[in-house]
C-alpha positions as CSV (number, residue, x, y, z in Angstrom):
1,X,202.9,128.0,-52.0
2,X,200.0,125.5,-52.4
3,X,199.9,124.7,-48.8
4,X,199.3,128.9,-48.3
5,X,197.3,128.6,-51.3
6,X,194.9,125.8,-49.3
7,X,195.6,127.1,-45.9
8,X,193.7,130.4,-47.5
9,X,190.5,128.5,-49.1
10,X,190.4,126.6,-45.6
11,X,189.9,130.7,-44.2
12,X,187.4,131.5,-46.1
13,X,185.1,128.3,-45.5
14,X,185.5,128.4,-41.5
15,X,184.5,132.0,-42.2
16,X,182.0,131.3,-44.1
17,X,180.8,128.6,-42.1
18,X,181.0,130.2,-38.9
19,X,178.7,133.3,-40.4
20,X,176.1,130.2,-41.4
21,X,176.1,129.4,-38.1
22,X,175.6,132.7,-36.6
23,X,173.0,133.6,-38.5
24,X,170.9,130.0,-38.4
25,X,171.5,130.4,-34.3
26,X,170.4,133.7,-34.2
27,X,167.3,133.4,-36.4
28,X,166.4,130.2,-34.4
29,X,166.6,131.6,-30.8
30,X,164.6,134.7,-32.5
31,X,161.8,132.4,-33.8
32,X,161.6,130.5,-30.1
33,X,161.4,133.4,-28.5
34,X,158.7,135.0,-30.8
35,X,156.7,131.7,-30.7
36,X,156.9,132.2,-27.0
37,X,156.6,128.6,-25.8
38,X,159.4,128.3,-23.6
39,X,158.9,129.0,-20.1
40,X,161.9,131.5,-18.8
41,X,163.3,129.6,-16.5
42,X,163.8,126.9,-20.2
43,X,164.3,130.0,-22.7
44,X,167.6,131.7,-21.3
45,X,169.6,128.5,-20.4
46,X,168.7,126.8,-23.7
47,X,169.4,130.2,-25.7
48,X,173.0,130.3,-23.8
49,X,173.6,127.4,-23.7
50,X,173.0,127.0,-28.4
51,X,175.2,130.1,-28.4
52,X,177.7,129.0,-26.0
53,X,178.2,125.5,-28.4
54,X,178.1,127.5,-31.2
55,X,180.7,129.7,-30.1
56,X,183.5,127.3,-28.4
57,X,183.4,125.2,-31.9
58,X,183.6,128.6,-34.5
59,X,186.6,129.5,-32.1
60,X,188.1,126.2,-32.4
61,X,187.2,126.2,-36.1
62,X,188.9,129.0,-36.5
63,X,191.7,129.5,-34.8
64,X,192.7,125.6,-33.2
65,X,192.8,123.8,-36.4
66,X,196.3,123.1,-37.1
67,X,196.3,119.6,-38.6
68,X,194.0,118.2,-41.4
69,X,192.4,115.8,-39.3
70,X,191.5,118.5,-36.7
71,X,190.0,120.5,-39.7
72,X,188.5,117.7,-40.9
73,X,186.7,116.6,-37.4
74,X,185.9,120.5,-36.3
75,X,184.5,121.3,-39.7
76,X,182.2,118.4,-39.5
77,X,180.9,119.5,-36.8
78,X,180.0,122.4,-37.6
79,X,178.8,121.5,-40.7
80,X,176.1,119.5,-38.6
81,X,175.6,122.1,-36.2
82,X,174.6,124.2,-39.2
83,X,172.5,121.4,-40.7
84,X,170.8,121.1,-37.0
85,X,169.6,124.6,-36.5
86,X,168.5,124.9,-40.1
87,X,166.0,121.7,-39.7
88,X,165.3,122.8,-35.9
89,X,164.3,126.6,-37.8
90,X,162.2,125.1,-40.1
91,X,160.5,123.0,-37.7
92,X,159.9,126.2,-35.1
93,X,158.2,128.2,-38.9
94,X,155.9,125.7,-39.2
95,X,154.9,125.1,-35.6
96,X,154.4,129.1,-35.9
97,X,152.7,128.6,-39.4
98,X,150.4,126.2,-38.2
99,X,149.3,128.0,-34.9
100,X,148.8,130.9,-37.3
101,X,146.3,129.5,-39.6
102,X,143.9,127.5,-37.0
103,X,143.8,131.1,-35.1
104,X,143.1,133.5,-38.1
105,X,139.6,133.2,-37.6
106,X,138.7,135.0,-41.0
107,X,135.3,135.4,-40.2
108,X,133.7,133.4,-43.7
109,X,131.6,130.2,-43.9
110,X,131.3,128.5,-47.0
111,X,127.7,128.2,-47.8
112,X,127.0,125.8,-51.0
113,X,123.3,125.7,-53.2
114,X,122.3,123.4,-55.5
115,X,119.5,123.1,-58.4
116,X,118.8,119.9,-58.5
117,X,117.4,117.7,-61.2
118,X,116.7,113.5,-61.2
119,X,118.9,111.5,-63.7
120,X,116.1,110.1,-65.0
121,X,114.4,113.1,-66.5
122,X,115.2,115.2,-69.5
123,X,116.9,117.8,-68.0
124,X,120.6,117.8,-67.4
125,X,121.8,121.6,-67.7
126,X,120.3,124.4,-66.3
127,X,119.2,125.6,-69.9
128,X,116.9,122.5,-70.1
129,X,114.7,124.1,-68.0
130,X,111.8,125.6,-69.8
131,X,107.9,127.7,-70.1
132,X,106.5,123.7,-69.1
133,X,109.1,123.4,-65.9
134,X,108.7,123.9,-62.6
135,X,111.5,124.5,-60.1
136,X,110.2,123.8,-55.7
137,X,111.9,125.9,-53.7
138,X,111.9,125.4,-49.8
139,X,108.9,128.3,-48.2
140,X,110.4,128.9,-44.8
141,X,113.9,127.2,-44.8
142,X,117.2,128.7,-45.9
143,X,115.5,131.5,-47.7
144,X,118.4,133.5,-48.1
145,X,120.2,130.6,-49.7
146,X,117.3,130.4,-52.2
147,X,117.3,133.9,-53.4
148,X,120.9,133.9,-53.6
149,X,120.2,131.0,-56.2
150,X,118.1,132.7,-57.7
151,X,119.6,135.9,-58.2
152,X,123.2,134.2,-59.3
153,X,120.6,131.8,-61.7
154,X,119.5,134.9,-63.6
155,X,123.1,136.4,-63.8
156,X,123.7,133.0,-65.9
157,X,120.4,133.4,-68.0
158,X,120.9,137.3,-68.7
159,X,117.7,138.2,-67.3
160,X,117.0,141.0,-65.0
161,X,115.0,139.2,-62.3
162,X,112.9,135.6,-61.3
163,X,110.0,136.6,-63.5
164,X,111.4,136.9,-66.5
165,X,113.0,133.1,-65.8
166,X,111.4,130.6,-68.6
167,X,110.3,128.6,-65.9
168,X,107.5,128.3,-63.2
169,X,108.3,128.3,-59.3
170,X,106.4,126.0,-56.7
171,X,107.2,126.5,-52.6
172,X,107.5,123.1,-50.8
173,X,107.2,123.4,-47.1
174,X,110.0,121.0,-45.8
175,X,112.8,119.5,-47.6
176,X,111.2,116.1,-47.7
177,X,108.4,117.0,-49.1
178,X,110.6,118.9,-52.0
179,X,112.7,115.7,-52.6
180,X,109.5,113.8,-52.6
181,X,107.5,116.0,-55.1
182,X,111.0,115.9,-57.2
183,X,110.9,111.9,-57.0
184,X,107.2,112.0,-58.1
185,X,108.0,114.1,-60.9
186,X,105.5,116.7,-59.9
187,X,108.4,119.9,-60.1
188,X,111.6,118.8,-62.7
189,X,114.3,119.9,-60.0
190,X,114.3,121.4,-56.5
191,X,116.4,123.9,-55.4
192,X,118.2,122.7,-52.0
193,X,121.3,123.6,-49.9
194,X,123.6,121.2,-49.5
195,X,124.0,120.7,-46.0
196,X,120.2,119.2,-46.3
197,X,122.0,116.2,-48.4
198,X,122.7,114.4,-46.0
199,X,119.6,114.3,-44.2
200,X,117.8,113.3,-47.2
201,X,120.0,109.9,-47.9
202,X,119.2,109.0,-44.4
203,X,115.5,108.4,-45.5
204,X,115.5,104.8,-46.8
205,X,113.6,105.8,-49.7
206,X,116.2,108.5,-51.0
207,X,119.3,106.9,-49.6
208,X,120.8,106.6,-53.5
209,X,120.2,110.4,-54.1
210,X,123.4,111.0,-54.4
211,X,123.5,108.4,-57.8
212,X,120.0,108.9,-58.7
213,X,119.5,113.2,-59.1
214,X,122.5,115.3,-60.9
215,X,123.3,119.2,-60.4
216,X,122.4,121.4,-62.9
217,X,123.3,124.8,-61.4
218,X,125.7,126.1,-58.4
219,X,125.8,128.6,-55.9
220,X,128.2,129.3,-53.8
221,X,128.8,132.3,-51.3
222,X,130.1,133.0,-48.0
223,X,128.6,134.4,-45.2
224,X,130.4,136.2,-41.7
225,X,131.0,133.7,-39.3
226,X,129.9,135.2,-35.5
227,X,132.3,133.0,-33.1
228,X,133.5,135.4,-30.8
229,X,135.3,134.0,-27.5
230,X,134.1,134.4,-24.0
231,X,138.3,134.5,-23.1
232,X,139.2,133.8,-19.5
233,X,142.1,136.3,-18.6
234,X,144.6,133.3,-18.0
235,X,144.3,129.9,-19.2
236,X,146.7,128.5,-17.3
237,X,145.3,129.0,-13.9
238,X,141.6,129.3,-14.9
239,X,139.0,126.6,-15.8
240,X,137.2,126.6,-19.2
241,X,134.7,125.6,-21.5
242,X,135.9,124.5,-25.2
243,X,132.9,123.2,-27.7
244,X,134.2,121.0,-30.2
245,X,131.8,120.5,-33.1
246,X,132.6,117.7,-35.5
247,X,130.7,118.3,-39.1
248,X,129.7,115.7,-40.9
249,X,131.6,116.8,-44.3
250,X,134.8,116.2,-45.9
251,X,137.3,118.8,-47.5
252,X,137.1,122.6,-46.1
253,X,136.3,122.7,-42.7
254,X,134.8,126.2,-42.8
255,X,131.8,124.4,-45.0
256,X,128.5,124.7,-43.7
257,X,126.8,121.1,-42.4
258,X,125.0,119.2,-39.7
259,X,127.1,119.2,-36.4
260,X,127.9,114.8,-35.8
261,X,130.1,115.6,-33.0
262,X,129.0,118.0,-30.1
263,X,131.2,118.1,-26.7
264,X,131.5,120.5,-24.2
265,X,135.5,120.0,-22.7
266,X,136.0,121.5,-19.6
267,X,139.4,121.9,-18.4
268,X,141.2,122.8,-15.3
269,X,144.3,123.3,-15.3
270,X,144.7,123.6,-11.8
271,X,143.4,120.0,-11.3
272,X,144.6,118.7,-14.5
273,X,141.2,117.5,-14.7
274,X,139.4,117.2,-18.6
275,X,135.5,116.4,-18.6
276,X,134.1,115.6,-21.9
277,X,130.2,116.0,-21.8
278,X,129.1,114.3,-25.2
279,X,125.3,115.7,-26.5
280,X,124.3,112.4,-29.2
281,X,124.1,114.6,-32.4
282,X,119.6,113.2,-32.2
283,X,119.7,115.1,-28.9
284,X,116.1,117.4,-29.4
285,X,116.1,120.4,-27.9
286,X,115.3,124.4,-28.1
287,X,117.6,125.8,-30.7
288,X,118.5,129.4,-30.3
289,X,120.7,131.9,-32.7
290,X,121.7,135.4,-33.0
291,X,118.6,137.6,-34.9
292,X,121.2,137.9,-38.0
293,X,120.9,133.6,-38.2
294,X,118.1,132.2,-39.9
295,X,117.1,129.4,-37.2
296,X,114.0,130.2,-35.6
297,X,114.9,130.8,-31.6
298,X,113.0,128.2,-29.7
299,X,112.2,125.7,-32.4
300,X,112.5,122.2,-31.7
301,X,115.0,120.2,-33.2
302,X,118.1,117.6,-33.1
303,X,121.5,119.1,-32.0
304,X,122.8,118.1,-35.0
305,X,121.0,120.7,-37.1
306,X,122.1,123.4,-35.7
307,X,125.5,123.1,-37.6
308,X,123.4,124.0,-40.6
309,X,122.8,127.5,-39.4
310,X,126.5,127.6,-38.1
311,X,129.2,127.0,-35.0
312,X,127.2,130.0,-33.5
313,X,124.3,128.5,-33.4
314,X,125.7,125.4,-31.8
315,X,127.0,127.2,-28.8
316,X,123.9,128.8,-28.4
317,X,121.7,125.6,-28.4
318,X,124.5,123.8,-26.3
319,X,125.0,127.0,-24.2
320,X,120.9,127.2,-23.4
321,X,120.3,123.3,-23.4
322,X,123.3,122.6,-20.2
323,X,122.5,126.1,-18.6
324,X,126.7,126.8,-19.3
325,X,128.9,129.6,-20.9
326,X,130.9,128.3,-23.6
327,X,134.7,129.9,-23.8
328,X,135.9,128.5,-26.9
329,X,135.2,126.5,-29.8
330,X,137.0,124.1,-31.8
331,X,135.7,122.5,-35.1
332,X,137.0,119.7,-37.5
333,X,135.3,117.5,-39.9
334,X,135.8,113.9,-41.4
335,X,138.8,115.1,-43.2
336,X,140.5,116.0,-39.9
337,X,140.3,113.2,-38.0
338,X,141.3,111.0,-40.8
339,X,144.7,113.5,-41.8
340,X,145.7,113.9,-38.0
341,X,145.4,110.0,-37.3
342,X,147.4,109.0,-40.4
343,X,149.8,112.3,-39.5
344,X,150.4,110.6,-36.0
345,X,150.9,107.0,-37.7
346,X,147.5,105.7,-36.1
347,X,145.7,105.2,-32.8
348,X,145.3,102.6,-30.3
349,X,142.1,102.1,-29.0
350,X,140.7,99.2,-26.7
351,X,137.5,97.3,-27.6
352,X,135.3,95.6,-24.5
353,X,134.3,92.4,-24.9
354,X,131.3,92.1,-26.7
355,X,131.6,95.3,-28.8
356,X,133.9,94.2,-31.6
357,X,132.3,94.9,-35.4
358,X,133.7,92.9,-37.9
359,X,132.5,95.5,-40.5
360,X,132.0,98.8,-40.1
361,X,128.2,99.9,-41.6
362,X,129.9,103.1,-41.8
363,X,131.9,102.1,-44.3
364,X,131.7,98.4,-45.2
365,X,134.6,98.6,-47.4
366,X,137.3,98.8,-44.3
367,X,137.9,96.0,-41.1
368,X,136.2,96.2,-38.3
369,X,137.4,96.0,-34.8
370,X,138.0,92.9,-32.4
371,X,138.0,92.9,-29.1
372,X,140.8,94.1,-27.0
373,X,143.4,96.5,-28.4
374,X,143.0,97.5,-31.9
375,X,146.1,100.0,-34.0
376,X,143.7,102.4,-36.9
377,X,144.8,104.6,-39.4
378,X,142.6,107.4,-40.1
379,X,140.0,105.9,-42.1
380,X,138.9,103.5,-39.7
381,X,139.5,105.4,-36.6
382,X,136.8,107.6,-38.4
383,X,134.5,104.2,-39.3
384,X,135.1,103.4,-35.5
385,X,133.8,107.1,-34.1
386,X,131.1,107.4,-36.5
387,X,129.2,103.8,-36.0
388,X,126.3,103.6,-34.1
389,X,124.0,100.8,-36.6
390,X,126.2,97.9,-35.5
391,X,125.8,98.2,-31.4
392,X,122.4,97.6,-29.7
393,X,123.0,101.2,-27.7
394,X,123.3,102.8,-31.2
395,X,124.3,106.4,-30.9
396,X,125.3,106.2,-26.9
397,X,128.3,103.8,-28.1
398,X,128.8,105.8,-31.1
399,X,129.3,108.4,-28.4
400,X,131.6,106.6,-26.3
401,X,133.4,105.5,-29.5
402,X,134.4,109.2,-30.3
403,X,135.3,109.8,-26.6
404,X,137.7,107.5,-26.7
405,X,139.1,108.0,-30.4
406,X,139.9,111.5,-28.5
407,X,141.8,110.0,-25.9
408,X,143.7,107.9,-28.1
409,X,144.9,111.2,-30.2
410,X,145.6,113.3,-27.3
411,X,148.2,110.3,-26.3
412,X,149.7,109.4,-28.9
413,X,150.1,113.4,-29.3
414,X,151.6,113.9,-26.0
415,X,153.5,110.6,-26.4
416,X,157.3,110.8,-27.1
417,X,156.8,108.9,-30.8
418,X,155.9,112.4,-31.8
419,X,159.0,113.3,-32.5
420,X,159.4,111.3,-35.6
421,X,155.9,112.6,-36.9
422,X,156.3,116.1,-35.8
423,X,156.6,117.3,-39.6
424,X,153.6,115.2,-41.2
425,X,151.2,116.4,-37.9
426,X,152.0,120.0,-38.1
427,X,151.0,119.5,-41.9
428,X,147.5,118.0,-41.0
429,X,146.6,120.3,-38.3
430,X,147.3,123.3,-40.5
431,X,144.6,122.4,-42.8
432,X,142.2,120.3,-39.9
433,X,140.3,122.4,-37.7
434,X,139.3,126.0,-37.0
435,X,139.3,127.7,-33.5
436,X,138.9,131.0,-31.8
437,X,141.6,130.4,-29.4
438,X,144.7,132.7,-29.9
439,X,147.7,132.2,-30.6
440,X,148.8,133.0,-27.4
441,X,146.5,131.3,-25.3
442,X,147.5,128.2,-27.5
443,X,151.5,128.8,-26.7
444,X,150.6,129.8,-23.2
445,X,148.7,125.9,-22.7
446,X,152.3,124.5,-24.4
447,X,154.3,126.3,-22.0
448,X,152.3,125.0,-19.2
449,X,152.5,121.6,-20.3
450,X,156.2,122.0,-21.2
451,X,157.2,123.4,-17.5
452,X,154.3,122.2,-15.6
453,X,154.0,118.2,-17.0
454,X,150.5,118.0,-16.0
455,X,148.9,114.4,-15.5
456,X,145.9,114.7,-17.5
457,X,142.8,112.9,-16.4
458,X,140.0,112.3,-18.3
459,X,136.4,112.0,-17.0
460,X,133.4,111.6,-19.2
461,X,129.7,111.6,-19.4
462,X,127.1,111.6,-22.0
463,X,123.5,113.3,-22.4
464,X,121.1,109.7,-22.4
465,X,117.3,110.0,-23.1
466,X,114.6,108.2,-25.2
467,X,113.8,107.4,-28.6
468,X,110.7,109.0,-30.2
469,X,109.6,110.3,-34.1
470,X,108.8,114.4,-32.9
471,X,108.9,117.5,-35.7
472,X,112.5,119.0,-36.4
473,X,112.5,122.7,-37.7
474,X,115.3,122.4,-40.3
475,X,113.3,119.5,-42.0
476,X,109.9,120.7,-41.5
477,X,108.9,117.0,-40.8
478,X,109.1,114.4,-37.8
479,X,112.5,112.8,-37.4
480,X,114.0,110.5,-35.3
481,X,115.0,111.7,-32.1
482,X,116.3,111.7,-28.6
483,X,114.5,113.2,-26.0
484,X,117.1,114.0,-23.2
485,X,115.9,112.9,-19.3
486,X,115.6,116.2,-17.7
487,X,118.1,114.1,-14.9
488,X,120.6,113.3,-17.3
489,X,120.6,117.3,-18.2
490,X,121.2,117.9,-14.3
491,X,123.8,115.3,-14.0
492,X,125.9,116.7,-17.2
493,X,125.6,120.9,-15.7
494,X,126.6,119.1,-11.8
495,X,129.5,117.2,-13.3
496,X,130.6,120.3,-15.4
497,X,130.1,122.7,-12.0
498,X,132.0,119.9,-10.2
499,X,134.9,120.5,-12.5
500,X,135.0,124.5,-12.8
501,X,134.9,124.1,-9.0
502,X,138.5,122.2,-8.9
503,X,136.3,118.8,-7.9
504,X,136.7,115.7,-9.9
505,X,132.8,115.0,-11.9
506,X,132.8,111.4,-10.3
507,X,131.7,113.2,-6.9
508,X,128.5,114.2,-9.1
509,X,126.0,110.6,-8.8
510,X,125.0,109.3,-11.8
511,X,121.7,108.3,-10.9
512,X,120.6,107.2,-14.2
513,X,123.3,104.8,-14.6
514,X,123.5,103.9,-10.9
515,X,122.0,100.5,-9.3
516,X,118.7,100.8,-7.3
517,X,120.4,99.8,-4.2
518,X,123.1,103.2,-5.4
519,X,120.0,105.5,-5.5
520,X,118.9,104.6,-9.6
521,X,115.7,106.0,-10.3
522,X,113.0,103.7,-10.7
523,X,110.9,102.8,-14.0
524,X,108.1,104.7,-12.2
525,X,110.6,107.7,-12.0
526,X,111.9,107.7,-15.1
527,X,108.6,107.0,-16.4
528,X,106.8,109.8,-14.8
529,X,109.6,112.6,-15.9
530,X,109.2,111.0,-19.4
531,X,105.4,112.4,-19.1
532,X,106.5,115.9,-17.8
533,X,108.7,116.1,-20.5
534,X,106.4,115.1,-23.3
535,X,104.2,117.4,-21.6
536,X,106.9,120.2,-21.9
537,X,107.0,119.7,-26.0
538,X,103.5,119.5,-26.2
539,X,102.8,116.1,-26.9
540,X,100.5,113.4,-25.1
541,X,100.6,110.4,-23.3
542,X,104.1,108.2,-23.4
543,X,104.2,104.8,-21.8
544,X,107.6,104.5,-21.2
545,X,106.8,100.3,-19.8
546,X,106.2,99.3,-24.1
547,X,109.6,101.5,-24.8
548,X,112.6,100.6,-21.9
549,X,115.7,102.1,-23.2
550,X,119.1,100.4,-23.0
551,X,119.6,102.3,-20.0
């Protein structure tokens, strides 16, 4: 009777069991073939074969287990089998999860205003502010940010519009001369966007700003995001341009800020050929924007300010200054690199000789680099990309630095150690970067690489030009720039031609970087396309002999 009684319970688990299974099998093949990143000639073997497995050990559950240890050993099994497609569904949701939110493109940027008072003075709350204040507000920049200030400011007060506002307004014309008039107690706070924060602490007298001025007052609102793709109809046989722009912030990548990181990927898949074209973020040129933005089209200024305006804006510059189309974009920020590093358990990179840093001026509290190969977690592989005041080639290495703090992450991603860090990366690349690539486009490039087993190669180059202080429109004031060789330009569009064209870029010359005997352009050369380009932006005479770049 108790061996019917058991023989019974035994039933009803294998039944039980074998439904798990079915149904964890079922919803799994489902998923893979939803996520659609399995070639066909991959998806219907794999799917029969699963089933097949699944069914041969149910039947023997079921009807071929006549001794314990034989229910014991086939129960196991598929016990595990179970515990296998359950881990291997949850793993296929999240790579699905993850594609899903770097593709839904939801069309908002964060913008982020700030009233801002020193922590010196007597005023430390908004309400401080009274008949005897005065508040600067930028003339010509970010104006929309400013009356959105404004407006949310007398919400808070209860009062209908700025003039009823217990407090006087004075318009500054750049932001430097608003921080300075703030400093010199001449207005009590300034009102001021926050992707401008930055810029101010790299002037050596406001580089404490941060410590030395409080916020009294907030405003934040979001703004449509234009960052429409120029798709090509099939990624996997076509050749295309991706921007990636890095911004210089940490936390939500959608955030407004300057643009650190500008390079223009082009890819062939036909080749296997990737071309990184890095712009150095000082990189002065015409910026351009849609009539909706609020950069002025053809103003002067560094690459890197056009991330203030957005990623649109970017692409436009970028798109204008290397005579390209742009087909998609890709954007991250500190945060990114720093999660997706640690997520992959660290990069390798190699260090030439001469180039190690024993402390990173980026951030002097981590370890440098020595020379040869070097393992970094996250925060220094983001030390190592952004330094540029330790090497005598300042932003050109820094340049070279995040070329190859790419490379690194693109192996180590393609590397078969993945495996064991699958989970923690799918976690950090939910949350790291934005793109207007679909989702299909994105499972279409891992079915290519899943069936086809490309060998990547990498090629790179980098915009190079000359040092000068010129006017930058998103400051209102001279900066510190890069003037761009109207040869390097050439080079960079040749190279990028080269490798729409199914050539590799090293057929393009690099005449700037070449010896005289391999057709360098002479210090009469150069110097004479310095004067047509100073020329160009309206400026006088250069003597390029009292400057000579590193190049």
């Amino acid at each position: 009777m108790k061996k019917k009684k058991n023989g019974i319970v035994f039933r009803i688990f294998s039944i039980l069991l074998s439904l798990f299974l079915i149904a964890f099998i079922a919803f799994l093949i489902f998923q893979i073939i939803k996520m659609n990143v399995l070639p066909t000639t991959l998806l219907i073997p794999v799917s029969i074969c699963i089933g097949l497995v699944a069914l041969i050990f149910i039947i023997l559950l079921n009807f071929f287990t006549n001794h314990w240890y034989s229910k014991f050993l086939i129960s196991l099994v598929v016990l595990a089998l179970v515990v296998i497609t359950g881990i291997g569904n949850f793993y296929v949701y999240k790579t699905t999860h993850m594609i899903s939110n770097v593709t839904s493109n939801e069309g908002k940027v964060k913008n982020v205003v700030s009233i801002i008072s020193l922590n010196s003075s007597n005023i430390h709350e908004i309400t401080d502010l009274k008949a005897s204040n005065t508040v600067g507000t930028l003339k010509s920049i970010d104006t929309y940010g400013t009356k959105k200030s404004i407006s949310d400011l007398c919400k808070e007060l209860e009062v209908e519009s700025k003039s009823d506002l217990p407090f006087k307004f004075e318009t500054m014309n750049s932001v430097q001369e608003a921080v300075n008039s703030l400093y010199n107690e001449e207005v009590d706070a300034i009102i001021l966007n926050e992707t401008y924060r930055t810029n101010v602490k790299e002037i050596e007298t406001f580089a404490d700003f941060d410590s030395e001025t409080n916020v009294i007052f907030q405003t934040t609102y979001y703004t449509e995001s234009k960052n429409e793709a120029l798709a090509v109809s099939d990624i996997t046989t076509e050749p295309f341009n991706i921007l990636i722009s890095g911004n210089d912030t940490y936390g939500d990548v959608g955030e407004l800020s300057r643009s650190d990181v500008n390079m223009v990927v082009t890819v062939n898949p036909l080749t296997s050929t990737v071309l990184l074209t890095s712009v150095p973020r000082d990189t002065y040129m015409a910026t351009y924007c849609d009539a909706t933005e609020t950069c002025v089209n053809g103003a002067m200024d560094k690459i890197t300010h056009t991330g203030i305006y957005g990623l649109n804006t970017t692409q436009r510059t970028i798109e204008n200054f290397l005579d390209i189309e742009i087909n998609y974009t890709f954007r991250a920020n500190f945060s990114s690199v720093i999660d997706i590093v640690d997520a992959l358990g660290g990069i390798d990179v190699y260090v030439e000789e001469g180039m190690a840093v024993s402390t990173f001026y980026a951030d002097h509290t981590l370890e440098g680099v020595v020379e040869g190969w070097n393992h970094l977690d996250g925060q220094r592989a983001l030390a190592f990309a952004r330094e540029r005041h330790a090497y005598l080639d300042g932003d050109n290495q820094r340049v070279r630095n995040q070329q190859q703090v790419l490379k690194a992450i693109f192996d180590k991603a393609t590397s078969t150690e993945i495996l064991s860090k699958y989970a923690s990366l799918l976690d950090a690349l939910s949350k790291a970067f934005e793109t207007n690539l679909t989702t299909s486009e994105i499972t279409d490039l891992i079915k290519f690489q899943i069936q086809a087993m490309p060998e990547w190669k990498f090629e790179s180059y980098q915009i190079t030009g000359y040092g000068d202080m010129l006017n930058c429109a998103a400051l209102g004031s001279e900066a510190s720039v890069t003037v761009p060789y109207e040869e390097s330009i050439r080079i960079a569009q040749e190279k990028i031609d080269a490798v729409l064209e199914g050539k590799s870029s090293e057929t393009v010359e690099d005449t700037l970087n070449a010896t005289e005997s391999e057709g360098a352009l002479s210090s009469e050369e150069i110097n004479a396309q310095v004067q047509a380009d100073l020329y160009a932006y309206g400026y006088g005479y250069y003597d390029y002999n009292t400057y000579v770049p590193e190049q």
